[in-house]
TORDREN-797346 format. One record per residue: residue number from 0; x, y negated, z negated of N, C-alpha, C in turn; residue in one letter. Coordinates in steps of 0.2 Angstrom, whole numbers. Each point is the difference from the previous one (the first is absolute). Layout:
N
NUM X Y Z X Y Z X Y Z a .
...
***
This chain:
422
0 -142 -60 39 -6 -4 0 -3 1 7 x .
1 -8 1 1 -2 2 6 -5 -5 1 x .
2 -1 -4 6 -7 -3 2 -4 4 5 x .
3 -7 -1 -1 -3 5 4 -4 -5 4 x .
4 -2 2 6 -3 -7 4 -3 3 7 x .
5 -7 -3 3 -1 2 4 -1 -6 6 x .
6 2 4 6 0 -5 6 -3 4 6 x .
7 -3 -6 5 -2 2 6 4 -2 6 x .
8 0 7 6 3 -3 4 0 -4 5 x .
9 4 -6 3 -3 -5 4 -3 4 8 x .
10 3 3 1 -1 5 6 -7 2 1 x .
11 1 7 -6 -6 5 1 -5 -1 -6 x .
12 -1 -4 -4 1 -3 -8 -5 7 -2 x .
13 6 4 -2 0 6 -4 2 -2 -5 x .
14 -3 4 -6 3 -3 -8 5 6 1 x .
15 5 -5 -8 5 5 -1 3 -2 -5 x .
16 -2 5 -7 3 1 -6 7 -3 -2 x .
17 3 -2 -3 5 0 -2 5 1 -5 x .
18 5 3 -4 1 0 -6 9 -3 2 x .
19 3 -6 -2 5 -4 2 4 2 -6 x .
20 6 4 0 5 2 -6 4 -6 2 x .
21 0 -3 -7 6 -4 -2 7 0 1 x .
22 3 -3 4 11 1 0 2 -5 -3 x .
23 5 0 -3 5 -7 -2 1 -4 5 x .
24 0 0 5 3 -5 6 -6 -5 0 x .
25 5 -5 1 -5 -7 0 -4 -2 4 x .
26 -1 2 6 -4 2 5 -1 6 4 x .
27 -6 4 -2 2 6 1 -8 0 7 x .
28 3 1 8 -3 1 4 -4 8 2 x .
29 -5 -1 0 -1 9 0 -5 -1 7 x .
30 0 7 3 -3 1 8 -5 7 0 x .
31 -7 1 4 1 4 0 -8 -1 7 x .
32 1 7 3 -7 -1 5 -4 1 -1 x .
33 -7 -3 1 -7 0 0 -3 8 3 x .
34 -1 6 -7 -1 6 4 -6 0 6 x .
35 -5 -6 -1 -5 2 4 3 -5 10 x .
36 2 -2 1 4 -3 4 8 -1 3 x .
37 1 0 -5 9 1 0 1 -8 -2 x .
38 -4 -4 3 5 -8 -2 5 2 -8 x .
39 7 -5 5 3 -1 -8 -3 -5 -5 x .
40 -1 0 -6 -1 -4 -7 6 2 -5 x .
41 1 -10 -1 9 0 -3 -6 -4 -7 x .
42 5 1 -6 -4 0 -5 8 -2 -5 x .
43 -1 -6 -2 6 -5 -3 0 -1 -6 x .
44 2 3 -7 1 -1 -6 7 -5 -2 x .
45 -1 -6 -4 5 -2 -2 -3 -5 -8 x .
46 4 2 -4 0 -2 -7 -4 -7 -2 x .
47 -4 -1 -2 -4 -8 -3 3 -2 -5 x .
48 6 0 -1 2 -1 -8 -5 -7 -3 x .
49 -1 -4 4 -2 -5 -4 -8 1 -4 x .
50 -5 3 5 -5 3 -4 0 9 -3 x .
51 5 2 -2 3 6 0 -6 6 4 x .
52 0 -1 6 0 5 4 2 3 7 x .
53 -3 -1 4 2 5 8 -4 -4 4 x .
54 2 -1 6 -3 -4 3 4 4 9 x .
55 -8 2 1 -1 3 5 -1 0 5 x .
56 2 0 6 -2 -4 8 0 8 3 x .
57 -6 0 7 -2 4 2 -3 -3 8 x .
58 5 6 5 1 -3 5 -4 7 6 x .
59 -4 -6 3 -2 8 7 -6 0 -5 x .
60 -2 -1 -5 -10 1 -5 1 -3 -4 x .
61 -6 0 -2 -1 -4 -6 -4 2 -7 x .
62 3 -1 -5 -1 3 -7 -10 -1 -1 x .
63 -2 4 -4 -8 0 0 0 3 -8 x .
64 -5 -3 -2 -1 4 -7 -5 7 2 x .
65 4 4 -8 -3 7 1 1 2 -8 x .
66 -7 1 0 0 4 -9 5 4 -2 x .
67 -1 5 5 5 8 0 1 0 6 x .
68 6 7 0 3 3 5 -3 6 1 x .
69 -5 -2 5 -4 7 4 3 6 2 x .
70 -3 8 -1 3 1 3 1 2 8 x .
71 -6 -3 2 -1 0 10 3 -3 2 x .
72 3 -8 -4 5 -4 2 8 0 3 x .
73 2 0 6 7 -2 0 5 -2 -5 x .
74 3 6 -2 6 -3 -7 9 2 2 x .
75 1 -6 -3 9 2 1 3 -3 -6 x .
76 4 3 -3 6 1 -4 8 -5 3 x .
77 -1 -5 -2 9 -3 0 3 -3 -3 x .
78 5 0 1 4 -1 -3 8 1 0 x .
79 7 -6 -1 3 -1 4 9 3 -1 x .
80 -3 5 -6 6 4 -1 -1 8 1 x .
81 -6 1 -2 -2 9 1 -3 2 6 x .
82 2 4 2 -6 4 6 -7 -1 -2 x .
83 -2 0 2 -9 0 -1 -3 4 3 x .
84 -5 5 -2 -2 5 3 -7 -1 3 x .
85 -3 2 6 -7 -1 1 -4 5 -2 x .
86 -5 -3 -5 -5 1 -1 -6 -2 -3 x .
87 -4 1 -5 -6 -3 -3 5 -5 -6 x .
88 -5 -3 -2 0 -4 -5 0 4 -8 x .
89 3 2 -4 0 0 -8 4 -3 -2 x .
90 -5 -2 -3 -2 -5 -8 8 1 -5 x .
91 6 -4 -1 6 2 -6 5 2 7 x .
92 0 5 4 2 5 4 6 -8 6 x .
93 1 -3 -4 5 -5 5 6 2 1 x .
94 3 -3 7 6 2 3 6 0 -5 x .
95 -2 -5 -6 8 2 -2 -2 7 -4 x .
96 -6 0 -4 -1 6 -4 0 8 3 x .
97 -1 -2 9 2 7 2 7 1 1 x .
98 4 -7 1 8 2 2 3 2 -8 x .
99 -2 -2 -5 1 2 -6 -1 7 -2 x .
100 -4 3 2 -3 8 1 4 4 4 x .
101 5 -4 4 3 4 6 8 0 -1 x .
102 1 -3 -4 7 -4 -1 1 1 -8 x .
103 -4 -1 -4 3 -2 -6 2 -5 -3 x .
104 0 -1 -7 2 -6 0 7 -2 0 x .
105 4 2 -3 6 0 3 4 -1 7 x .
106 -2 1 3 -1 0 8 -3 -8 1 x .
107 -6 -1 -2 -3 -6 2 3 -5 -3 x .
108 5 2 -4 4 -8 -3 5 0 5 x .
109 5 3 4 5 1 3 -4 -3 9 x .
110 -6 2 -1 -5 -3 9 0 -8 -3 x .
111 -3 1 -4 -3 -9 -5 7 -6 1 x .
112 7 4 -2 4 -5 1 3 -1 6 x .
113 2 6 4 1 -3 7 -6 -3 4 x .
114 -7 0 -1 -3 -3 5 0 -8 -6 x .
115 1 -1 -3 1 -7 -5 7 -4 1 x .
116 5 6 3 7 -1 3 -1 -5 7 x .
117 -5 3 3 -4 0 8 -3 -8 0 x .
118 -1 -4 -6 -4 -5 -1 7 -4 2 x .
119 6 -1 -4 4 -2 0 3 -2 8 x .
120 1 7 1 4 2 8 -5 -5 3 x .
121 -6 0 2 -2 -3 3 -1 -8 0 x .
122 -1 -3 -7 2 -6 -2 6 -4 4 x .
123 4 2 0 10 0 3 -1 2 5 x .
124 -5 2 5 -2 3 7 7 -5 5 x .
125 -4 -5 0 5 -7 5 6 1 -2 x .
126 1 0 -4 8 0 -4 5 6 2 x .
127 -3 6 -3 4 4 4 1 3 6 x .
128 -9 -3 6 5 1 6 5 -4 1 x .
129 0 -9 -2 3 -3 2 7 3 -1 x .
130 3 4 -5 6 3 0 1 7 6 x .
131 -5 2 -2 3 5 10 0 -5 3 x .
132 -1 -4 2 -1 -5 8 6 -3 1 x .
133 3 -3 -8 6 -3 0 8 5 2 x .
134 -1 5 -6 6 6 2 -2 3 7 x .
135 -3 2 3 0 1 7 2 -4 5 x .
136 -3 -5 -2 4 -7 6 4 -4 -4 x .
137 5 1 -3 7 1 -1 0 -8 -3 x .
138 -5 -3 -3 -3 -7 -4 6 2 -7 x .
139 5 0 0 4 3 -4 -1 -4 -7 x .
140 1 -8 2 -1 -5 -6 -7 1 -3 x .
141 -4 0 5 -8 -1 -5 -1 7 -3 x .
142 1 5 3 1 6 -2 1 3 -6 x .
143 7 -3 -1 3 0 -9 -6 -7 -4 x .
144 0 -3 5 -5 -5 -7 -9 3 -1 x .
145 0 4 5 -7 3 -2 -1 5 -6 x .
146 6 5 2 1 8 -1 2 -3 -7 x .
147 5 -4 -2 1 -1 -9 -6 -1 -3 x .
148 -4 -5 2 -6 -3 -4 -5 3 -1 x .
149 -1 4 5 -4 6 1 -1 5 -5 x .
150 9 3 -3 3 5 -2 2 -4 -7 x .
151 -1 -8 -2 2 -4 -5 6 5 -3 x .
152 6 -2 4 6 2 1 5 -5 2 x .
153 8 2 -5 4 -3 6 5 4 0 x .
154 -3 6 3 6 5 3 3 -3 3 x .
155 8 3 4 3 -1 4 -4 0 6 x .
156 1 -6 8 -4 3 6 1 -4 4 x .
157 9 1 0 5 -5 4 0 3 8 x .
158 1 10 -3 3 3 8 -6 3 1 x .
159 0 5 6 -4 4 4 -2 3 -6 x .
160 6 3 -3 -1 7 -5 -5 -2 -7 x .
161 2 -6 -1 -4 -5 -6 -9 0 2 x .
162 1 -3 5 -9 0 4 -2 3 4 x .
163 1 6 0 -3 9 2 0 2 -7 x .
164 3 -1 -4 -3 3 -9 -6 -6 -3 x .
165 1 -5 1 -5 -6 -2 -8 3 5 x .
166 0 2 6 -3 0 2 -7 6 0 x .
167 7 8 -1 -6 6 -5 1 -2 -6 x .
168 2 -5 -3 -2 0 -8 -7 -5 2 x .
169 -2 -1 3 -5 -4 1 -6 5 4 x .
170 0 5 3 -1 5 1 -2 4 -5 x .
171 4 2 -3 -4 3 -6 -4 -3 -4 x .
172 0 -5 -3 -6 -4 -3 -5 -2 4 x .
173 1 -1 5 -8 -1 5 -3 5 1 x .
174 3 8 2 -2 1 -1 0 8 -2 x .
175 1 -1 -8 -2 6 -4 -7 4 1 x .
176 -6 -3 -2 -5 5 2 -2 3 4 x .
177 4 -1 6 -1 6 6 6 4 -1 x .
178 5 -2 -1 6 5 0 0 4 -6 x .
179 5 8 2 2 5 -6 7 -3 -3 x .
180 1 -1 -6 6 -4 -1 5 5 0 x .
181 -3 7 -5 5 4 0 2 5 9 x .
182 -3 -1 2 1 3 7 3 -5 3 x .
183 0 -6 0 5 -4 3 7 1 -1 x .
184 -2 0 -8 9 0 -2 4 6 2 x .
185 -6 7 1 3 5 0 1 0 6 x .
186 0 -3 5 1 0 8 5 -6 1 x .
187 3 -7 -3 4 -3 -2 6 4 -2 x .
188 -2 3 -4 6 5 -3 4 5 5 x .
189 -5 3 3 2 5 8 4 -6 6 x .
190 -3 -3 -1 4 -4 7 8 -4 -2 x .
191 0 -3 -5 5 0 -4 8 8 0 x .
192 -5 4 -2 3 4 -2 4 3 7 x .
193 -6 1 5 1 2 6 8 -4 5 x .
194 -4 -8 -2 6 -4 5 5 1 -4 x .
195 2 1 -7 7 1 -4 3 7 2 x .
196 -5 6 3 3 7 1 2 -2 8 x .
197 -3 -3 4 2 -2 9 8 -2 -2 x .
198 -1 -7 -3 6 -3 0 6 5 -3 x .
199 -1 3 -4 5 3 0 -1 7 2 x .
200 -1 1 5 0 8 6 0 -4 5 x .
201 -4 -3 1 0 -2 9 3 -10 1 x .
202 3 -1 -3 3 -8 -1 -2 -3 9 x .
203 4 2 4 -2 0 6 -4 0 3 x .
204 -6 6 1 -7 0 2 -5 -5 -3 x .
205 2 -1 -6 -6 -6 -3 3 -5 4 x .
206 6 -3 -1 2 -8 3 -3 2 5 x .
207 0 6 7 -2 -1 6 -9 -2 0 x .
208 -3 4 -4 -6 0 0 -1 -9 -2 x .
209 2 -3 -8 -2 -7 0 2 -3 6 x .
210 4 0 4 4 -3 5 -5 -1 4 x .
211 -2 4 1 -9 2 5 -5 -5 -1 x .
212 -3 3 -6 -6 -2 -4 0 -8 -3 x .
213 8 -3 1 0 -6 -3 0 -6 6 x .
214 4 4 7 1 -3 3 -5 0 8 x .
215 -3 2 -2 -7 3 5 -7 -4 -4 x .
216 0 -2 -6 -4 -2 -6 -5 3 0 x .
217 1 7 0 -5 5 0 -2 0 -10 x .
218 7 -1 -3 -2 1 -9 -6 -5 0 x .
219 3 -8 3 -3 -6 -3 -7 1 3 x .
220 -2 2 6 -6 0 1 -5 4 -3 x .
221 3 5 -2 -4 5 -5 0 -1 -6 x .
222 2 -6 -3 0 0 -6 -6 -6 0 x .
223 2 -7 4 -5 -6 1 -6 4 4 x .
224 -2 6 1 -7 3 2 -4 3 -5 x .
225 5 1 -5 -2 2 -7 -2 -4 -4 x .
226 3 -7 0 -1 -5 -5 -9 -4 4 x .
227 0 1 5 -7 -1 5 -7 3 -3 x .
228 4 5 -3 -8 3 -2 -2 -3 -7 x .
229 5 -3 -7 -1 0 -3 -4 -6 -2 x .
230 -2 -4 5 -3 -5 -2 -10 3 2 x .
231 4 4 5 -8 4 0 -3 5 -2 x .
232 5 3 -6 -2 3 -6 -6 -4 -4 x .
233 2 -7 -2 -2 -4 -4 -4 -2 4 x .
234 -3 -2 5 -6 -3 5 -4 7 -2 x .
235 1 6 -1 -7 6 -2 1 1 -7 x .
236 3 -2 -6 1 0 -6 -8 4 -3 x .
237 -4 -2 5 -10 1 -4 0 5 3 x .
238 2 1 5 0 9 2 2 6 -3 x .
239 7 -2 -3 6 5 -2 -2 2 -6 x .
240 -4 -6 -3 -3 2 -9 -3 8 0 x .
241 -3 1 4 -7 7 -3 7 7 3 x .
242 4 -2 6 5 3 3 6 1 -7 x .
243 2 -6 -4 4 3 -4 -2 4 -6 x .
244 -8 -1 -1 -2 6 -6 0 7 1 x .
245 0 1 9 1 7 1 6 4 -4 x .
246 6 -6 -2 5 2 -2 0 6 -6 x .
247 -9 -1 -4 0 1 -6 -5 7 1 x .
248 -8 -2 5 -2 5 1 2 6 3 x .
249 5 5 -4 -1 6 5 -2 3 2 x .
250 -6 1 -4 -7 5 2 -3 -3 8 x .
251 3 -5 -1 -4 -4 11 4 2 5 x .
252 7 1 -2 6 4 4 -3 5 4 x .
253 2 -1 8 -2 4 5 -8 2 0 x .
254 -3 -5 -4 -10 1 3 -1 -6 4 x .
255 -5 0 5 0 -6 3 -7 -1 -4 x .
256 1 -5 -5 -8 -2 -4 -2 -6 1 x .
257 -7 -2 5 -1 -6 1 0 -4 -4 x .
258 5 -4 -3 2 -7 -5 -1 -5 4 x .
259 -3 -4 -2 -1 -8 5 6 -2 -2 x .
260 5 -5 3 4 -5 -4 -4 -8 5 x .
261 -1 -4 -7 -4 -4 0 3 -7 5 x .
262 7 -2 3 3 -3 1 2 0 6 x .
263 1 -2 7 3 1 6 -4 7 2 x .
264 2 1 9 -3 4 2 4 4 5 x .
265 0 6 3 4 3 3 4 -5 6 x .
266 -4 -4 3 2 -5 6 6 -4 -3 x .
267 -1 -3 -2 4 -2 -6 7 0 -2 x .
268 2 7 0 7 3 -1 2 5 6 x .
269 -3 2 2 3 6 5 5 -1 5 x .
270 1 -7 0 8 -1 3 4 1 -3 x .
271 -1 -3 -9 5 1 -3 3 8 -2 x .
272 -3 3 1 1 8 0 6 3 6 x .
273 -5 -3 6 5 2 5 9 -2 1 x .
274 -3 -7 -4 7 -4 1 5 2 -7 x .
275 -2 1 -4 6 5 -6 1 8 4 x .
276 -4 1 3 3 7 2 5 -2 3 x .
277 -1 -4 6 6 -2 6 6 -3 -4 x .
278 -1 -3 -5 7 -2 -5 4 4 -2 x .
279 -6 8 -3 2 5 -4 5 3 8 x .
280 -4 0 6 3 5 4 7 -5 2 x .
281 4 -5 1 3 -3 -1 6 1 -5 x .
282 -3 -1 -7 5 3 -3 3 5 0 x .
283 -4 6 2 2 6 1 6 2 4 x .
284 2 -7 5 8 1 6 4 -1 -8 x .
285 0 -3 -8 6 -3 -2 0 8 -4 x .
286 -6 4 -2 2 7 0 4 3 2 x .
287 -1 1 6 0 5 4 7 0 1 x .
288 3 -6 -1 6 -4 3 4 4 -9 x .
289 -1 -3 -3 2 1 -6 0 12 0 x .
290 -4 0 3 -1 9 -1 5 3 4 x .
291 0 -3 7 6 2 5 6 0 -3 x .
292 1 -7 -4 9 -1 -2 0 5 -6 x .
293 -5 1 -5 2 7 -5 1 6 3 x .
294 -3 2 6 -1 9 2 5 -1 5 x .
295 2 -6 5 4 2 7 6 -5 0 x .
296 1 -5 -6 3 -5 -1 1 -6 7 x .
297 -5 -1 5 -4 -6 3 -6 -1 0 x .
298 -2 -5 0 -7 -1 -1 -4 0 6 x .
299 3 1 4 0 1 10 -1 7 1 x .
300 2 5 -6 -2 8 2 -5 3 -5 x .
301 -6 1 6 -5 4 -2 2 6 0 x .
302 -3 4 -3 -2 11 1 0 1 10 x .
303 5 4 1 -2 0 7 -6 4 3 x .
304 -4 1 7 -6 1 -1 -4 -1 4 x .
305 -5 2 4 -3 -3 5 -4 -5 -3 x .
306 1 -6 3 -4 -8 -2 4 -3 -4 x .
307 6 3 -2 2 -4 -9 4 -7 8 x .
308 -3 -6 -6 5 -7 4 5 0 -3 x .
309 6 -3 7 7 0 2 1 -5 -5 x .
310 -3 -5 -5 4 -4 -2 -6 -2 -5 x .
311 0 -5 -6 -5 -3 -3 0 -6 3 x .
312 2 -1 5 -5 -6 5 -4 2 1 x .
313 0 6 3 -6 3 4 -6 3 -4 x .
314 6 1 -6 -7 4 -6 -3 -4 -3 x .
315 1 -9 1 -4 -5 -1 -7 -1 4 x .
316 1 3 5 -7 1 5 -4 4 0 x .
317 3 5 -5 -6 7 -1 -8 -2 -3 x .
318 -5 1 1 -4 0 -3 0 2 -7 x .
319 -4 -2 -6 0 2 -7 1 8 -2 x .
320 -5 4 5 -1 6 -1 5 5 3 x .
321 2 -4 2 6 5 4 7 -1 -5 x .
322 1 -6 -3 4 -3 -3 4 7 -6 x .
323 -4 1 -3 -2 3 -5 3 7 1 x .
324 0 4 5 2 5 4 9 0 2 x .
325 3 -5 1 6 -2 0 5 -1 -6 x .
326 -3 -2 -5 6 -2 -7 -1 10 -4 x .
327 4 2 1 1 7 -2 2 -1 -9 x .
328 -5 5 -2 2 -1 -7 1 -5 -4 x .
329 -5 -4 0 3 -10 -2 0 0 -6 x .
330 5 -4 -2 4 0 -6 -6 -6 -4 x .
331 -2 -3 2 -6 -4 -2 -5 1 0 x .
332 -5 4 -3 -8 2 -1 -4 -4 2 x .
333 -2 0 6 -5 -3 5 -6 2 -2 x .
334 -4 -4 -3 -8 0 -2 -4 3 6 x .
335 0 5 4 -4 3 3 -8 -3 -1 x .
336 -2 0 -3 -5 -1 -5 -5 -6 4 x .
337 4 -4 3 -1 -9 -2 0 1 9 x .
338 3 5 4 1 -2 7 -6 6 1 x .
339 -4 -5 2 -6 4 5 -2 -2 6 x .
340 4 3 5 0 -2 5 -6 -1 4 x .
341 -5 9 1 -5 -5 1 -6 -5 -1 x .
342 -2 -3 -6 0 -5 -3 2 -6 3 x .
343 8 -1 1 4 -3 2 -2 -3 6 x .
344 -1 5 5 -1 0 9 -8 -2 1 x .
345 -2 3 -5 -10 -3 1 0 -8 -1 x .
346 2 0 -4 0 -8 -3 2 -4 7 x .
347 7 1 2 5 -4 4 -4 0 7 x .
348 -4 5 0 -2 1 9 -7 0 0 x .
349 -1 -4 -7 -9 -2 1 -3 8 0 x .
350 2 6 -5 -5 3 4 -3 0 -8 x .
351 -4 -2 -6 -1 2 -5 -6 -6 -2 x .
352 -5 2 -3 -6 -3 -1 -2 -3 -5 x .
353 -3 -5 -3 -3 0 -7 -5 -2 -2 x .
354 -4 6 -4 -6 -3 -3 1 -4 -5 x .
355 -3 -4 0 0 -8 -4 -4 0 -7 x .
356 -4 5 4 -5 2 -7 4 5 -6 x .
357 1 5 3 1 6 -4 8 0 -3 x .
358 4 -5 6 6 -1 0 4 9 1 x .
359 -1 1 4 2 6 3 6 -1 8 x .
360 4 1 1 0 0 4 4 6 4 x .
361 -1 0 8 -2 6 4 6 -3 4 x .
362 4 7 2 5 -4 5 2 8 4 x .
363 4 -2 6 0 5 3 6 3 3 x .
364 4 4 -4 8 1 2 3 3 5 x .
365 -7 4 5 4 2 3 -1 2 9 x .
366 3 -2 6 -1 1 4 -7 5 5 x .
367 -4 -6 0 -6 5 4 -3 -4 3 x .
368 4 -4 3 -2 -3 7 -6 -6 -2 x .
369 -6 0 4 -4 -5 -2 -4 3 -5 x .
370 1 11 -3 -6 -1 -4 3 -2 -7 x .
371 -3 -1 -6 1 2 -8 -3 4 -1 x .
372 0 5 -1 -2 6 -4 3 2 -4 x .
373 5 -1 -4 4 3 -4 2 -4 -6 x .
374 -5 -6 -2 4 -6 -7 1 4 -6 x .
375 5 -5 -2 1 3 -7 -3 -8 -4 x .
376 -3 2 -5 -1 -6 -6 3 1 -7 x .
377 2 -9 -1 1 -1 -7 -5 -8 -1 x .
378 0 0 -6 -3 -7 -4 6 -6 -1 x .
379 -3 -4 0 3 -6 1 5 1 -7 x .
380 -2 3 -4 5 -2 -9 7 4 5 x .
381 0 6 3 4 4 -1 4 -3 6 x .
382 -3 -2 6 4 -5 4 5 -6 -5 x .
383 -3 -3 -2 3 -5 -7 6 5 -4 x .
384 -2 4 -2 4 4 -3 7 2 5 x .
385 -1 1 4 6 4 5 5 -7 1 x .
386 -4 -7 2 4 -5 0 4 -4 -8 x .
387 -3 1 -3 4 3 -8 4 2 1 x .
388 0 8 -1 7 5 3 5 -3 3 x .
389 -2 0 7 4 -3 6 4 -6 -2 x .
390 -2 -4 -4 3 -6 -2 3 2 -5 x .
391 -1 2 -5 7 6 -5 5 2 6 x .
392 0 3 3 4 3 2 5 -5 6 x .
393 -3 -6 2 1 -3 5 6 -5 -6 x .
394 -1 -2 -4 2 -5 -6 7 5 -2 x .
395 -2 6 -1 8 6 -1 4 0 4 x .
396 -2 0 9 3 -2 2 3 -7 2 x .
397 -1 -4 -3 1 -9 1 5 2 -6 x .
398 -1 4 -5 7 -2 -3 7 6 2 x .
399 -4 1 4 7 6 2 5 -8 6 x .
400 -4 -5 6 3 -6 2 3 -3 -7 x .
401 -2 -2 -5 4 -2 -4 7 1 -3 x .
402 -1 11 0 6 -1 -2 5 4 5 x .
403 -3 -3 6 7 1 7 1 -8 0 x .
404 -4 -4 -2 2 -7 2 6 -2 -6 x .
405 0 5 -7 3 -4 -6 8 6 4 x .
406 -1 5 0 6 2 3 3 -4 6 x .
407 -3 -1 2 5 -5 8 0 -7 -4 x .
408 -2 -3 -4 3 -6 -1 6 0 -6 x .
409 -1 8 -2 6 0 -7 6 2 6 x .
410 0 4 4 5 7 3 1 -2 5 x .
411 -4 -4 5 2 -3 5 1 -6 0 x .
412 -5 -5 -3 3 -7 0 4 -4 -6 x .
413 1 7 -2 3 -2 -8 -2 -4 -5 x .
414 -6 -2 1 -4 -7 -6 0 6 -9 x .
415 4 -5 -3 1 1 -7 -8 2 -4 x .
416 0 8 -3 -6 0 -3 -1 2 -9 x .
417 -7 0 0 3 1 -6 0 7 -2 x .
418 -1 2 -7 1 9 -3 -4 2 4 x .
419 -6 -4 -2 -6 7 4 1 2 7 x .
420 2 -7 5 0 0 7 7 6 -1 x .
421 6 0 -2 6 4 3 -3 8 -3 x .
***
C-alpha cells in the first residue's frame, strides 16, 4: 500500500510530492531533505487500527492539499525497506514494484521475511542489550535470568562454558537478518577444526599463546568490544533494510546508483564504521597469533623481514593496513572486501563530506596537505552497505572469541561440557 501526499517546507516552503511505501513495522519513521533548501523533513507513519488507517505526522512542513503530482514539482520516493531511486513521479511505478523488478519474487520473500524478522529484533531491542551489558560486567545471576527468558529456555547455565553458549545462542536469534548462517558455521567449523589440529601438533605453543591472551585480557576485551556493537546494529535496524536487499540485487554490485535510503543519514553512523574496523583490526592479533603457531609453531614468530614485529605485542600496534601484510598465507579468509582503508582514514580524521540532498558522499584518502583535489565518492546506500559487510565479518570474528573461550574453559579450566562443546 502506498499514500501519496503533498507538503511544504517550513524553511524555504517549497512543495514536495510524495509517494509513502508502506512497511510492517509499527512505526515506521522515514527522512528525507527538502531538494530546494536542504532543510531535513521527518515524515512518521504508524498504523490507526482503530479507524483502519495510517496516521501521518510530518515534521520541518507541512502537508497541503494537491490534485496531482506535477511534473515541475519536487518528488521523492520512500520508503523503509528498498533503496529508492530519484527521480520523477510515475503513476503504478512504487518502490516496492521497482524492487520486485530487480529482485524477483522469490528473492522479495526471503528481503520480506528478514526485514519482518527486523520488527521483532527491535521489539526485544532493551532486552537484548540488557544481556551484553550483563555478560560483559560479569552480572552472572541476572544474566542467566535474562538470557533463559529471553531464549524461553532452560538450558544448562551454571558455568562459564554454559553462559558463553546461552549467550551466542542468543546472538544468533537477535540477530539473524544481518548475518550469513551458512558462512558462520562454515567459519565455526574452521576454528574448531583448526584449534583441534594446534592441540594436537603444537599442545605447547597454544597453552603459551592462551597463557597470554587470557592473562593480559586481551581475548575478553575483544570479545566485550564485539558484543558493543550489537546493540548498535539494532539502534540503525531502518538503515540496514534497503542495505540488506542488496543481498539480492546483483545487477547493483559494484555501480554506484544514486538509491536514497529513506532512514538515518551518513552523520549518523560513520563512527560506527570506523569503530568495527578498529574491532576488526584488533581481532586480527588473535589471527595472526593463531597463523604464527600453525607455520613457526609460536605465536610470537612472524615471517623474518624488514618491519616484520618482534612479537604479537608489538603486532598489536600495527595499523589495520599494515596488519594484513604480516599473517602470511592465513589459514582464515579475511574478507579483503569489507577493509577499506581509505574510507576508514577519511571518516576517522574528518576528511569526508555529505550531501544531505543527493546523499553522496565525498571523502578524501589521501595525503595532500591542505589541498583536496583528489576525492573519491560513494552514496550513502553503499556506505550503509560496507557497514553491513563489515559487521558480517566483524560477528565471524566474535565467534572465532567464542570458540577460544569454549576451549580454555573445557582444556584449561576443565568445566564439564557437553557433546557439542567437547
Amino acid at each position: 500500500m502506498n499514500f501519496n501526499i503533498s507538503i511544504l517546507c517550513e524553511t524555504c516552503e517549497s512543495q514536495t510530492n510524495c509517494r509513502l511505501g508502506m512497511s510492517n513495522r509499527e512505526i515506521q519513521p522515514l527522512r528525507f531533505r527538502c531538494k530546494s533548501c536542504g532543510s531535513p523533513i521527518d515524515i512518521t507513519m504508524t498504523p490507526d487500527f482503530e479507524n483502519v488507517g495510517m496516521d501521518i505526522q510530518v515534521s520541518g512542513a507541512k502537508r497541503i492539499h494537491a490534485e496531482k503530482f506535477e511534473a515541475e514539482v519536487n518528488f521523492v520516493d520512500l520508503h523503509l525497506d528498498f533503496p529508492v531511486s530519484f527521480g520523477e513521479y510515475v503513476m503504478g511505478l512504487t518502490p516496492f514494484m521497482q524492487a520486485s523488478m530487480r529482485i524477483g519474487h522469490e528473492a522479495m520473500q526471503s528481503h520480506a521475511f528478514r526485514v519482518n524478522y527486523l520488527n521483532d529484533v527491535y521489539s526485544h531491542g532493551k532486552e537484548i542489550k540488557t544481556i551484553f551489558t550483563l555478560y560483559s560486567n560479569n552480572k552472572t545471576d541476572l544474566f542467566k535470568e535474562k538470557v533463559l527468558a529471553f531464549l524461553g529456555s532452560n538450558m544448562e547455565c551454571e558455568t562459564q562454558l554454559d553462559q558463553n553458549r546461552a549467550l551466542y545462542h542468543a546472538i544468533e536469534r537477535s540477530f539473524l537478518p544481518f548475518a550469513e548462517p551458512e558462512r558462520n558455521m562454515d567459519a565455526v567449523n574452521l576454528f574448531t577444526a583448526e584449534l583441534i589440529e594446534m592441540e594436537k601438533n603444537h599442545k605447547d605453543a597454544l597453552d603459551d599463546f592462551f597463557e597470554e591472551i587470557i592473562s593480559n585480557g586481551f581475548l575478553k576485551n575483544v570479545q566485550t568490544d564485539c558484543l558493543e556493537i550489537y546493540p548498535r546494529i539494532i539502534d540503525i535496524e531502518l538503515m540496514l533494510r534497503p542495505a540488506l536487499f542488496l543481498d539480492f540485487d546483483l545487477a547493483y554490485e559494484g555501480n554506484q546508483v544514486p538509491y536514497r535510503v529513506s532512514a538515518h543519514e551518513f552523520t549518523d553512523v560513520k563512527d560506527l564504521y570506523k569503530d568495527i574496523s578498529e574491532i576488526i583490526n584488533r581481532a586480527l592479533v588473535l589471527i595472526a597469533g593463531i597463523n604464527n603457531i600453525k607455520k613457526r609453531g609460536s605465536h610470537n614468530l612472524f615471517l623474518t623481514g624488514a618491519g616484520v614485529p618482534s612479537n604479537l605485542h608489538k603486532f598489536a600496534d600495527y595499523p589495520l593496513g599494515k596488519k594484513l601484510d604480516y599473517i602470511d598465507n592465513c589459514w582464515y579468509p579475511i574478507d579483503g572486501g569489507v577493509i577499506d582503508n581509505h574510507l576508514r582514514n577519511s571518516v576517522a580524521h574528518y576528511k569526508a563530506e555529505y550531501d544531505e540532498i543527493s546523499q553522496e558522499v565525498t571523502y578524501f584518502p589521501r595525503r595532500e596537505g591542505m589541498k583536496q583535489d583528489r576525492p573519491e565518492n560513494i552514496f550513502f546506500l553503499d556506505f550503509s552497505r560496507k557497514i553491513l559487510l563489515s559487521f558480517r565479518e566483524l560477528h565471524r570474528l566474535n565467534h572465532l572469541t567464542k570458540c577460544l573461550f569454549v576451549y580454555y574453559y573445557l582444556r584449561t579450566l576443565g568445566e564439564k561440557g557437553t557433546p557439542v562443546d567437547i
